[in-house]
C-alpha positions as CSV (number, residue, x, y, z in Angstrom):
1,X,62.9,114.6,94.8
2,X,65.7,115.2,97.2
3,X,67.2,112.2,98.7
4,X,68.9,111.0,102.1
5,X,71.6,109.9,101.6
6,X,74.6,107.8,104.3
7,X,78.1,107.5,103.1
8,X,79.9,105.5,105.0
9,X,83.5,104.1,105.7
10,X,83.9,101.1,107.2
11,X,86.2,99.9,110.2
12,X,88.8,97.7,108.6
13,X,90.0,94.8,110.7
14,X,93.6,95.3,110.1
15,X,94.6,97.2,113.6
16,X,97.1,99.1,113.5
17,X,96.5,101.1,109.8
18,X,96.4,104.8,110.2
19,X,94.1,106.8,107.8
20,X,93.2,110.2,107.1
21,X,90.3,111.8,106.2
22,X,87.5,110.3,103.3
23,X,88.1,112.4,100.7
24,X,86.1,110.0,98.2
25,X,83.1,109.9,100.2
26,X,83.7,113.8,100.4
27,X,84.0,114.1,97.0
28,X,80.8,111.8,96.5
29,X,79.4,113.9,99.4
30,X,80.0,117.4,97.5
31,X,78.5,115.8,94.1
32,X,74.9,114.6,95.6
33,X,75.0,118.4,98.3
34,X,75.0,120.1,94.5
35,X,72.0,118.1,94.0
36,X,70.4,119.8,96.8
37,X,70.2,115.9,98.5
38,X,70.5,115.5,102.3
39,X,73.9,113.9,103.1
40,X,75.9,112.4,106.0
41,X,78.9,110.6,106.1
42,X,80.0,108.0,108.9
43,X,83.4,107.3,108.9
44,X,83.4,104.6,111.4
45,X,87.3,103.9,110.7
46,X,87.6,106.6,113.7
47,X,86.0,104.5,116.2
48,X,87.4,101.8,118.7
49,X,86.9,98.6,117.4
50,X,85.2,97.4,114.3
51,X,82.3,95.9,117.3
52,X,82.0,99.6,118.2
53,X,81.5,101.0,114.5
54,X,78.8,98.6,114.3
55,X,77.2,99.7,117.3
56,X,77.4,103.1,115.8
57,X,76.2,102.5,112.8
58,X,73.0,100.5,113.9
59,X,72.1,103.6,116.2
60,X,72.5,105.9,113.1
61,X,70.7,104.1,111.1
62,X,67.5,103.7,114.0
63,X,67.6,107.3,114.3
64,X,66.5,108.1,110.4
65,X,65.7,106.4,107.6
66,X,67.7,106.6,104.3
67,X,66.8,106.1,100.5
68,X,70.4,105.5,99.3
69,X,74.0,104.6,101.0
70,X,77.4,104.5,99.9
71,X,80.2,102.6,101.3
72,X,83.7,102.9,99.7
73,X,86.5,100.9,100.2
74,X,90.0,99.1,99.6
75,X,90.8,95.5,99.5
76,X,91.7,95.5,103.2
77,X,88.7,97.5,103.7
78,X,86.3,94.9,101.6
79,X,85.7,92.1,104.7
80,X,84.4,95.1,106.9
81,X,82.5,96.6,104.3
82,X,80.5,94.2,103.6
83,X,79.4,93.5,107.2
84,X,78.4,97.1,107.4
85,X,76.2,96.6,104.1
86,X,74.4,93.4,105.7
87,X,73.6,95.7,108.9
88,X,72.4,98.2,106.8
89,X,69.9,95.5,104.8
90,X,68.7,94.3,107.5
91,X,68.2,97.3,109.7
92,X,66.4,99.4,106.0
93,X,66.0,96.6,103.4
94,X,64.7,99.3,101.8
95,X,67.5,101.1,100.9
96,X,69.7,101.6,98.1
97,X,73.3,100.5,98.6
98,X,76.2,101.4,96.2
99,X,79.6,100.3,96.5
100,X,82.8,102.5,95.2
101,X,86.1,102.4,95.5
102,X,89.3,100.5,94.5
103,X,87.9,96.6,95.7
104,X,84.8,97.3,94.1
105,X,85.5,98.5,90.8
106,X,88.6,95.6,90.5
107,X,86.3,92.9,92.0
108,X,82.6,94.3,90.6
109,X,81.6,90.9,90.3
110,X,82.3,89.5,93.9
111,X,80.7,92.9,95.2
112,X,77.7,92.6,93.2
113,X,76.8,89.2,94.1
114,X,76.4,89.9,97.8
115,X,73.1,90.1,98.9
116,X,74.1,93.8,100.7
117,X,75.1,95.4,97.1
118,X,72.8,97.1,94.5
119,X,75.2,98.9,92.9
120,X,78.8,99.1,92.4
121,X,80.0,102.5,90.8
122,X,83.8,101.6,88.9
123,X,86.5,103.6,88.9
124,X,86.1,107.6,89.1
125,X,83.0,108.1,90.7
126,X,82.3,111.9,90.9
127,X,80.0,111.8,87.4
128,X,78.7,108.5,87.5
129,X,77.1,108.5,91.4
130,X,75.6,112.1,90.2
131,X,74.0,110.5,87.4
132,X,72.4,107.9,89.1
133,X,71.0,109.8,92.0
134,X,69.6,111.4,89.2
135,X,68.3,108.3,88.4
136,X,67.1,107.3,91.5
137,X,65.4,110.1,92.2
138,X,63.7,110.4,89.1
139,X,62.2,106.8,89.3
140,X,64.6,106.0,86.4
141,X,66.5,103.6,84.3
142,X,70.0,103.1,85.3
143,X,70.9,100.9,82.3
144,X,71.3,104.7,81.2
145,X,74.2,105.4,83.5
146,X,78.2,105.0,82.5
147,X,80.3,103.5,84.2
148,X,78.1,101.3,86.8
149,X,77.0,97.9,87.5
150,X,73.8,96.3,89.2
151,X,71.6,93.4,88.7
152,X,69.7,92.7,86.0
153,X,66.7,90.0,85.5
154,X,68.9,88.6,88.6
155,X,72.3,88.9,86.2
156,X,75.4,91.6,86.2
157,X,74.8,94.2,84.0
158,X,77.5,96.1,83.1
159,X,77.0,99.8,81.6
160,X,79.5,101.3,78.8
161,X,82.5,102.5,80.8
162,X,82.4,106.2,81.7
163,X,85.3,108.5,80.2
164,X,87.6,109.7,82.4
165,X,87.2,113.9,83.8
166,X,89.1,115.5,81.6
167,X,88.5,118.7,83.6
168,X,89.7,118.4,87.1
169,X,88.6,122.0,87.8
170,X,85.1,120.9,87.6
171,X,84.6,118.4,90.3
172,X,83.9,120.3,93.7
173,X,85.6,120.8,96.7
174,X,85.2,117.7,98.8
175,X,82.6,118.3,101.7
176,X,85.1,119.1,104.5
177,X,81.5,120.4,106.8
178,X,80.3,117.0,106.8
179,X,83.6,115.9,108.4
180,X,84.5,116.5,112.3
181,X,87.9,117.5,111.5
182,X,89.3,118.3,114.6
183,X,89.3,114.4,115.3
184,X,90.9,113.8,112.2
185,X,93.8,116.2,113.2
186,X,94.0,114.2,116.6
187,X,94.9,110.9,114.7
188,X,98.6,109.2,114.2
189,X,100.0,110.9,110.7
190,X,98.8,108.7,107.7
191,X,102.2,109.8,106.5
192,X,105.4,111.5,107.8
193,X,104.7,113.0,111.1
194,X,103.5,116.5,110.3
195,X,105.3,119.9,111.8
196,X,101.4,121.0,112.6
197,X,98.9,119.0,113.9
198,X,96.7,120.6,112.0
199,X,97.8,118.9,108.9
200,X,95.2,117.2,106.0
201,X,95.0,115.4,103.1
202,X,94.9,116.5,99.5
203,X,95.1,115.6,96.0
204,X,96.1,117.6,93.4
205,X,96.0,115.7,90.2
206,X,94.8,112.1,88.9
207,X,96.4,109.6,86.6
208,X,99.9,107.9,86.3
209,X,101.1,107.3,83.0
210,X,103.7,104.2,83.8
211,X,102.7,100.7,83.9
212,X,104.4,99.2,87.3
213,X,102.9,95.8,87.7
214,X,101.9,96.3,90.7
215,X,99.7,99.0,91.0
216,X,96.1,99.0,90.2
217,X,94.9,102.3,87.3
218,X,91.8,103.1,89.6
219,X,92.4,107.1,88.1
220,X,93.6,105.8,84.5
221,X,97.4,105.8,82.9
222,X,96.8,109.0,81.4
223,X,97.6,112.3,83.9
224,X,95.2,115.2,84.9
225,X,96.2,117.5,86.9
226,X,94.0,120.8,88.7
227,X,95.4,123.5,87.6
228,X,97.5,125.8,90.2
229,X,95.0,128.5,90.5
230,X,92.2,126.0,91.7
231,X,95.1,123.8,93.7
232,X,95.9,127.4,95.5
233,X,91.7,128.2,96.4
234,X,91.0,125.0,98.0
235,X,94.3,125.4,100.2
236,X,93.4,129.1,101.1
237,X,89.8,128.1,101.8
238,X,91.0,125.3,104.5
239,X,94.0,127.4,105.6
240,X,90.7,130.1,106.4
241,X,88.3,128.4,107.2
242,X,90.0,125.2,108.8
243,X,92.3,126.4,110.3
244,X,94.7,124.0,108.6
245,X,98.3,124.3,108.3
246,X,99.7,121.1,106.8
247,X,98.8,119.8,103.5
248,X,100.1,116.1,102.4
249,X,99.6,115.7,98.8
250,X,98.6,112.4,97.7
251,X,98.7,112.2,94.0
252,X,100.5,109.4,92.4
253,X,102.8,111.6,90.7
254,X,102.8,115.3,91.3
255,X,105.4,116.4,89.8
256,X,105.0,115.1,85.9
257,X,104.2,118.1,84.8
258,X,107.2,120.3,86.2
259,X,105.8,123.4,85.3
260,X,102.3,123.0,86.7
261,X,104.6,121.6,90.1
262,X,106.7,124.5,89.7
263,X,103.9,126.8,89.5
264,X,101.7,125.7,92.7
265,X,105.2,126.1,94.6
266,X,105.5,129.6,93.7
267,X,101.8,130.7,94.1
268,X,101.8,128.9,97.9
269,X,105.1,130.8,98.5
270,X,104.1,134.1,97.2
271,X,100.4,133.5,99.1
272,X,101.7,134.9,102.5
273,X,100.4,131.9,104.4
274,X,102.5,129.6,106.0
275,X,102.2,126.1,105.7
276,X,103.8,122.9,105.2
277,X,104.1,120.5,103.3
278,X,104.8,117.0,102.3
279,X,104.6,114.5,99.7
280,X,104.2,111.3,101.4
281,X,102.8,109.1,98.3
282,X,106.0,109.0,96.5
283,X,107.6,111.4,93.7
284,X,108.6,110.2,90.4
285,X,112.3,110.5,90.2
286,X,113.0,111.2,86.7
287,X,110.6,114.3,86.9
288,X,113.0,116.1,89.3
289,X,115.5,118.9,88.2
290,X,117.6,121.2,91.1
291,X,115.0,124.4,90.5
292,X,111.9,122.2,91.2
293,X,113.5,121.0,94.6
294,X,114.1,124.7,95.4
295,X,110.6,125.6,94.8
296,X,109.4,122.6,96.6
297,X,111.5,124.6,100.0
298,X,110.4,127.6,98.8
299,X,107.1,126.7,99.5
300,X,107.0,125.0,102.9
301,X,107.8,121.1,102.1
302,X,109.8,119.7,104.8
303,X,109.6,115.6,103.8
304,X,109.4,113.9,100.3
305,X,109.0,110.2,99.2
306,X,110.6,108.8,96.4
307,X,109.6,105.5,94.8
308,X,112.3,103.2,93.9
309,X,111.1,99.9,94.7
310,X,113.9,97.6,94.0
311,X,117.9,98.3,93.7
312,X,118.2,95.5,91.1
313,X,118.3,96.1,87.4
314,X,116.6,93.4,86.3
315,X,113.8,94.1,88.6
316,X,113.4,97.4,87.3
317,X,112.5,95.7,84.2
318,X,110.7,93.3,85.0
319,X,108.3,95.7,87.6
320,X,108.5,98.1,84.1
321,X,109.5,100.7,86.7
322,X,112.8,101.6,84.9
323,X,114.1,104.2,87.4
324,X,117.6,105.2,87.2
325,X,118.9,104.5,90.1
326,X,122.1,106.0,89.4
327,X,120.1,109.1,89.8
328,X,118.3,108.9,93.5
329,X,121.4,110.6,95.2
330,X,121.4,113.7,93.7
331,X,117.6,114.2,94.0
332,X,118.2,113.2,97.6
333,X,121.1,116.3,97.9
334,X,118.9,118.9,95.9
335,X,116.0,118.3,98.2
336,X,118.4,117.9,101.5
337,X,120.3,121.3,100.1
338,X,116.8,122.8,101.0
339,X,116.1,121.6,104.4
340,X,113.5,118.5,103.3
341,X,113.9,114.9,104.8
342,X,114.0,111.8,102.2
343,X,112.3,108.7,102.1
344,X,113.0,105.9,99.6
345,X,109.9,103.7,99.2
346,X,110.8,99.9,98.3
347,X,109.7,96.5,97.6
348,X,110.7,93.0,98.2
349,X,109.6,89.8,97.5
350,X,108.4,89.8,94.0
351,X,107.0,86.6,92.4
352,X,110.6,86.4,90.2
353,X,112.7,87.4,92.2
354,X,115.7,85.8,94.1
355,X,117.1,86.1,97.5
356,X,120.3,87.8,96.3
357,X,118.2,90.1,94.8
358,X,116.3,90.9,97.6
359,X,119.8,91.8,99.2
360,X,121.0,93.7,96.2
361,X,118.2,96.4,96.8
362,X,118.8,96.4,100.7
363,X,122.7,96.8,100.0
364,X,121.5,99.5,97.2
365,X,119.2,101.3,100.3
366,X,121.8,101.4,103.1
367,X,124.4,103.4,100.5
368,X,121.7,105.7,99.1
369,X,121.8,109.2,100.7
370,X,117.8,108.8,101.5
371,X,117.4,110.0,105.3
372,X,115.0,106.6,105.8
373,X,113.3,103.9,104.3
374,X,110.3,101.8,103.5
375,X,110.7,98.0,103.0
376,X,107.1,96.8,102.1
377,X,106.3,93.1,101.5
378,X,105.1,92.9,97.6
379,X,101.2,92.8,97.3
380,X,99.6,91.3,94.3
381,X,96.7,93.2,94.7
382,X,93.4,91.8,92.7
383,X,93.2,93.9,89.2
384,X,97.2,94.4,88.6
385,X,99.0,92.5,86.2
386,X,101.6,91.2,89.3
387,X,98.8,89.7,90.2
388,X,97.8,87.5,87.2
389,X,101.5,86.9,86.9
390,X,101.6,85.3,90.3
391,X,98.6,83.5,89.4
392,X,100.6,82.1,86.2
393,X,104.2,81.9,87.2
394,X,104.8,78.6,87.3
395,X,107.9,79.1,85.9
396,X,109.3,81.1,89.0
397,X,108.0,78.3,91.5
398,X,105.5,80.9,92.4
399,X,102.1,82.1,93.0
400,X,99.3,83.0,95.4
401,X,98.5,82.0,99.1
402,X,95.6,82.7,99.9
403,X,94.8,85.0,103.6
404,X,90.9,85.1,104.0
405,X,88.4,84.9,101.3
406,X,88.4,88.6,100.8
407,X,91.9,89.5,102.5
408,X,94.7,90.8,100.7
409,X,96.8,87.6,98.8
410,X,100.5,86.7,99.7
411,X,102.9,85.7,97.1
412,X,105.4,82.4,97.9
413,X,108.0,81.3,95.4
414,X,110.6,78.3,95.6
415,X,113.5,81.3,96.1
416,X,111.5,82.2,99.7
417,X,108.5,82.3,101.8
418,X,106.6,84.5,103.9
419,X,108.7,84.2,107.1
420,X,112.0,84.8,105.5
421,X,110.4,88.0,103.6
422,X,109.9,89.3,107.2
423,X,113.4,88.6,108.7
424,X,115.1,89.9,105.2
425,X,112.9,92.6,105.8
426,X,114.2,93.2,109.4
427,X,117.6,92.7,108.2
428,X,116.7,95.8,105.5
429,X,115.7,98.2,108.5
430,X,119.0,97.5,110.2
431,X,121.2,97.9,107.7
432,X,119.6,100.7,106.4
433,X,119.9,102.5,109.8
434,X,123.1,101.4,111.1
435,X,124.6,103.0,107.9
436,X,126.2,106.8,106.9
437,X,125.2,107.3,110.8
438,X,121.3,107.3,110.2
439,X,120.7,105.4,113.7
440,X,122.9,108.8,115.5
441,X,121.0,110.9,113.6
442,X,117.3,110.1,114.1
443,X,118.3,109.5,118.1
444,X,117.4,113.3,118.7
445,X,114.0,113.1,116.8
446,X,113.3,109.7,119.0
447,X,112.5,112.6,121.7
448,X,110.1,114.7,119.5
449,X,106.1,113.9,121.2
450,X,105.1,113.5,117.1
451,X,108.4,111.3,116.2
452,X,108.6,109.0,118.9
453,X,105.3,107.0,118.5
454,X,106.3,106.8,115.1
455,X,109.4,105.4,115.2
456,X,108.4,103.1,118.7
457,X,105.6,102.0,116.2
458,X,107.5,101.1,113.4
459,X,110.2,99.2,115.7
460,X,107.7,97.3,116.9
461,X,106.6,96.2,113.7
462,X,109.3,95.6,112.1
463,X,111.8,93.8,115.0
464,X,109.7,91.9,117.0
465,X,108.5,88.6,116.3
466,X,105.5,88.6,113.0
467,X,102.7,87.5,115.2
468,X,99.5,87.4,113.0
469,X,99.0,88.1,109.2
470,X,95.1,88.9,109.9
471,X,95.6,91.8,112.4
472,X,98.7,93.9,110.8
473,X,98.9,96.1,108.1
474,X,99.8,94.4,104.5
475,X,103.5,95.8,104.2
């Protein structure tokens, strides 16, 4: 029996985040449409205000009646979400409602136990919300059904947890028809400010295989990538049928496996279409060699991110990110030799780590040849093991403070708090920029329509006074 189906994204209450488009309610989308089920998505992260999504949302949902809905979201995402699946209750108690996404499959429990959540689908969702439409539709049993959990006789019941794809191939196209791109292509860049407006957001592999501490394994340790033939057909198809010219790549690590990298490079280059590119989620440095950057040029990429994190040593152990940072600068000159623009991506404040620290990676940023930088305030984000360290660190004088109930968590430690995080982290962006000439150098781009907001943004941010934890982005 076919199904109607709402996917939804909700407004997050965190102002001034930029997004892009859903691509894992498309994905979900694109899974139940093979189904032959009738599906919408609402991405109410577009609208005004989340006051206004709600508004929207309560009209949709008076227009037609739905059997099942799907909201996905991140931590920061979580508060609004589950507002939007209380409206939703009480508008069609009827209704099915399934949770997916990073918060829910790290915090299944919390989730589940709100009235406004049926079901939580964990980790990669393409197989496991196809089998339980299935499910649903048939009137079944979803104790049946990897990878999910519901309630049970009024307990969490957990199902076996579902394998990973091993295929990538397999999983369709995300549903770019449900999606009014054109407003999506109207928004600030999620990323680097694109050379075309027309610019979206793709992914072209799944998987990281290092353990930092602080990042979650939503996609697994181990990597999968598409290979470069089905990488090239999606791009072609938008680049036809979109009219798309921009493509920012949002794996966690494109470019462990070289020759796969290598070989999208070439087959984009040799396609006769030209586009752009840029990798805005952060390369892994020791998978970089001189021909791969020249490929990477080749093939339209004008900005790369690199993810060093912290300039200390000891860090670097302790983070288990073990980059070598003697390495960063001539990366930074092969992909410069081509034209591309460098960004180092980088963290302070960890739970164990000291003030001169802190300085040694802003002293170890300002001498790098990276053409800018990104200081983010360390995150220990529910699921990771920074933050059950935080929670256990006791012998660093550190550990958690609370912001909200379902709001991201701040670290504090006895070497600093929160307010002198920010103003070392002010002190970063000057230093950074007032060295090897940077300021002179980004003056002209301070003119460019797509720069300027950018950079007046960010200045903003970052130099005037920290006014409220509850209404700014987390780094």
């Amino acid at each position: 029996m076919p199904l109607s189906i709402l996917l939804v994204r909700p407004k997050t209450k965190y102002s001034d985040m930029v997004m892009g488009i859903p691509i894992g309610l498309s994905l979900m989308a694109a899974v139940a449409e093979a189904l032959d089920h009738s599906v919408e998505i609402l991405d109410l992260a577009l609208e005004s205000s989340p006051e206004e999504a709600e508004r929207i949302l309560k009209r949709r949902l008076s227009q037609r009646k739905y059997a099942v809905a799907g909201i996905s979201c991140m931590t920061v995402e979580y508060e609004s979400a589950r507002d939007m699946s209380r409206v939703i209750r009480g508008i069609q108690p009827e209704c099915l409602i399934v949770f997916g996404g990073q918060h829910p499959t790290i915090q299944s429990d919390k989730v589940l136990a709100d009235p406004g959540c049926d079901f939580v689908v964990a980790g990669e969702g393409e197989e496991t919300f196809r089998d339980l439409l299935r499910c649903i539709a048939e009137h079944g049993d979803p104790s049946g059904v990897e990878g999910l959990h519901f309630k049970k006789d009024g307990a969490h019941f957990s199902t076996p947890v579902r394998p990973l794809i091993p295929d990538l191939d397999t999983i369709p196209f995300p549903a770019y028809h449900l999606l009014d791109l054109e407003r999506y292509f109207l928004l600030e860049s999620a990323r680097y400010a694109p050379k075309n407006q027309r610019a979206i957001q793709i992914f072209t592999s799944r998987g990281c295989p290092w353990q930092c501490i602080y990042c979650h394994s939503l996609f697994g340790k181990k990597f999968r990538g598409r290979s470069a033939g089905h990488v090239l057909s999606e791009i072609k198809m938008l680049y036809g049928s979109y009219r798309v010219r921009e493509f920012m790549i949002e794996d966690d690590v494109f470019n462990l496996d070289m020759e796969r990298a290598k070989d999208i490079c070439d087959r984009i280059a040799g396609s006769g279409m030209k586009i752009h590119l840029q990798f805005g989620n952060g390369m892994q440095l020791e998978r970089f060699d001189r021909e791969l950057a020249q490929k990477l040029a080749r093939a339209g990429t004008h900005h790369v991110a690199i993810g060093i994190e912290s300039g200390s040593p000891r860090i670097q152990r302790m983070i288990q990110k073990n980059v070598r940072l003697q390495a960063a600068d001539e990366v930074v000159d092969w992909l410069r030799a081509g034209g591309i623009r460098t960004l180092g991506f980088f963290m302070i404040g960890f739970p164990f780590e000291t003030v001169e620290e802190i300085r040694q990676t802003i002293r170890y940023a300002a001498a790098s040849h990276f053409d800018e930088a990104l200081f983010s305030i360390v995150m220990p984000y529910a699921g990771t093991q920074l933050n059950q360290i935080a929670r256990e660190s006791i012998a660093y004088g550190a550990g958690l403070a609370e912001a909200g109930e379902n709001g991201p968590a701040f670290l504090k430690s006895d070497h600093w708090d929160y307010a002198s995080l920010k103003k070392l982290q002010r002190e970063a962006y000057f230093l950074f920029f007032i060295s090897r000439g940077r300021f002179i150098k980004i003056v002209p781009r301070l003119f460019q329509p797509r720069l300027a907001k950018k950079y007046a943004k960010a200045l903003i941010r970052n130099f005037l006074p920290f006014r409220s934890k509850s209404h700014s982005r987390i780094n």
